[in-house]
C-alpha positions in Angstrom: 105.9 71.0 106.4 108.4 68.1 106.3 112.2 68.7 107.4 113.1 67.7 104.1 112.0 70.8 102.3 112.3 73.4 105.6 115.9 72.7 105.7 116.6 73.7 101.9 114.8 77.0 102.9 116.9 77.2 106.9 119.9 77.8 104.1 118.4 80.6 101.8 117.6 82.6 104.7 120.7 82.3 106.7 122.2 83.3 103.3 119.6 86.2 103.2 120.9 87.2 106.4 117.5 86.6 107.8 119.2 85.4 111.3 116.8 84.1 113.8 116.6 81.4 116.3 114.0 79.2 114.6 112.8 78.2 111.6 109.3 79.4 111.4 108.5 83.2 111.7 106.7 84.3 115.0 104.8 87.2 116.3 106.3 86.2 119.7 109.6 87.5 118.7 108.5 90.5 119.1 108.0 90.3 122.6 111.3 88.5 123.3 112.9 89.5 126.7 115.4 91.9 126.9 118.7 90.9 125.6 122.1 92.2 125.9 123.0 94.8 123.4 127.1 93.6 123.5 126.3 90.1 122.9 124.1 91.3 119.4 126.6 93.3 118.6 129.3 90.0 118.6 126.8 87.9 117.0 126.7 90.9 114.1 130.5 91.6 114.1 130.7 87.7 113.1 128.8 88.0 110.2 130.9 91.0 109.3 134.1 88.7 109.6 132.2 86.0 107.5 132.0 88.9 104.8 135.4 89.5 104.4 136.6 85.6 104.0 137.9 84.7 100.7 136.0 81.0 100.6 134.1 79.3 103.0 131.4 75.9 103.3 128.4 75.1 105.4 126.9 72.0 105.8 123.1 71.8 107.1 122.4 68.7 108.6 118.5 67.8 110.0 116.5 64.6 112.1 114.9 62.9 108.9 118.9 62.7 107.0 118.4 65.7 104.7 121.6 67.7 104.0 122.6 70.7 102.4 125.9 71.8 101.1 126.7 75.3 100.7 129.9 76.3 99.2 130.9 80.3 99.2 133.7 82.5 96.9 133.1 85.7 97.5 132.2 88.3 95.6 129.6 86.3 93.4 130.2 82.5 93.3 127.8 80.1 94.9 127.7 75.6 94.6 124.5 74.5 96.6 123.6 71.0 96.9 120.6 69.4 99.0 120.7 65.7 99.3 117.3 63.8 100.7 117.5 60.1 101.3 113.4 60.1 100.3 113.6 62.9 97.9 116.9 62.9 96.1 119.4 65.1 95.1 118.8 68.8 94.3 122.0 71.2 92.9 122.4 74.7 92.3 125.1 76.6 91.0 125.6 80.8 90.9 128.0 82.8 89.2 127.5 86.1 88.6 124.3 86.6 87.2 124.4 82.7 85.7 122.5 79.9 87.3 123.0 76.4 87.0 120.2 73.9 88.8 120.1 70.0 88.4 117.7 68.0 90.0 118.2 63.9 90.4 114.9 63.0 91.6 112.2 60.7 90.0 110.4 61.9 87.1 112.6 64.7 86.7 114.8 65.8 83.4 118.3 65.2 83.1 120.9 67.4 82.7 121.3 71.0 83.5 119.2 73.8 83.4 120.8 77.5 82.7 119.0 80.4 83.8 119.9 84.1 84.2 119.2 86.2 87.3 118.1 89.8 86.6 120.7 91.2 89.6 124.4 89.7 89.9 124.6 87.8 92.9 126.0 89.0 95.9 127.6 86.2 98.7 128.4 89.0 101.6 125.4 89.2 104.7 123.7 92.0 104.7 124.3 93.7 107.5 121.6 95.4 108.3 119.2 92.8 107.6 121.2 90.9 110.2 120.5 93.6 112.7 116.8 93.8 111.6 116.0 89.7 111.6 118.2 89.0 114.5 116.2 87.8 117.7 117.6 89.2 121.1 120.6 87.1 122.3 122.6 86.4 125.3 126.1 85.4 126.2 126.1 81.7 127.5 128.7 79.8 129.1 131.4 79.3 126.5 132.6 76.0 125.7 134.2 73.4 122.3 133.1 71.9 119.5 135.9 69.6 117.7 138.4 71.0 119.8 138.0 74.1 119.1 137.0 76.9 121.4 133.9 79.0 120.7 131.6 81.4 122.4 128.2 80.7 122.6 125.0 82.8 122.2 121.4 82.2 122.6 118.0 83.7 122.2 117.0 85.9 125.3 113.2 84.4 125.1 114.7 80.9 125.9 113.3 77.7 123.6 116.4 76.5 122.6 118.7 77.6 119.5 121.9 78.7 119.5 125.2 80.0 117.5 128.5 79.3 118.3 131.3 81.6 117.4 135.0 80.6 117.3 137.0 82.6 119.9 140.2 83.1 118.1 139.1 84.3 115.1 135.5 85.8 116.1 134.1 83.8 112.7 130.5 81.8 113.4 131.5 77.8 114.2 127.7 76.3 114.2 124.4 77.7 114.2 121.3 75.7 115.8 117.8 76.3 114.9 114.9 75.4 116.7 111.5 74.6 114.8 108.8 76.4 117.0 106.1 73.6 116.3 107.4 70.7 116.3 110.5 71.0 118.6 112.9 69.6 116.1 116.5 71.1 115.3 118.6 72.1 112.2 122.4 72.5 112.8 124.6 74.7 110.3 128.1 74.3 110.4 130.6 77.0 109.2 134.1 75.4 108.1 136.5 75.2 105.8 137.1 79.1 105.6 139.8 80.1 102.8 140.2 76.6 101.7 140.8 76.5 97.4 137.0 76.3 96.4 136.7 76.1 93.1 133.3 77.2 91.3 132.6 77.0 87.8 129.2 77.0 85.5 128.7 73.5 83.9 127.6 73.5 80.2 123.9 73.5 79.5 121.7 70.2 79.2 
């Protein structure tokens, strides 16, 4: 599958609080070593933290140029954009149970399409599902990203991945996936938490 349409999906199931290690399901997760039970538990209260923010972004970024844009306002607001430098532009909008998708790529209609979801959405992690998904971790050496000091944790079964969680204020920093095929990464960065976001449902067509 090309990166261009894996990232797009990376996003949904971070969102889902499907929070793994790599992109790609494996049976060999199963058999992960041990890990430690204090560094999940950190990994887990940091999603907790990310529940209770009042606005956050994250911003995917993978090898072939693809981005995605993910803007949050809690309890039920949600401004998704994928850029592709092959593919184009894809954007998606939530509020509530209102939905809002515009896609600028060849061949395709203009405008913007309105949909309704049968369930409001909901922007917090669930929790559990966290606990469920989440591959055994380990405490690594902690260390900076933009200045900032973070603690780091990694999959116990090695192969790469990691997430980065920002010391002073125990919310996740970056989060680095690790396709299990083809070796290539996905990074997620968490920023701009409680800036004035500002989400809104365009008008239809």
């Amino acid at each position: 599958m090309r990166t261009s349409l894996v990232v797009p999906m990376i996003v949904i199931a971070v969102l889902d609080g499907c929070i793994v290690f790599s992109y790609r399901g494996s049976a060999a997760l199963a058999a992960a070593s041990q890990g430690d039970p204090a560094a999940k538990a950190e990994v887990v209260a940091a999603f907790e933290r990310l529940n209770s923010v009042t606005s956050y972004r994250m911003k995917t970024s993978a090898p072939e140029g693809t981005t995605v844009l993910v803007e949050v306002v809690p309890p039920d607001k949600r401004h998704y954009v994928a850029q592709s430098p092959t593919r184009g532009t894809f954007e998606y909008i939530v509020v509530g149970t209102q939905t809002r998708e515009r896609v600028n790529m060849p061949g395709q209609p203009e405008g913007w399409r309105c949909t309704a979801k049968s369930r409001p959405l909901d922007t917090r992690f669930n929790l559990d599902r966290v606990k469920q998904n989440l591959t055994e971790v380990i405490r690594r050496p902690d260390t900076v990203i933009d200045g900032i000091p973070v603690h780091t944790y990694a999959p116990a079964s090695g192969g790469g991945g990691a997430l980065y969680v920002v010391v002073q204020t125990g919310l996740p920093r970056r989060m680095v996936l690790v396709d299990k095929q083809s070796g290539k990464t996905a990074t997620i960065d968490f920023y701009d938490y409680g800036a004035p976001i500002t989400i809104a449902l365009p008008p239809c067509g």
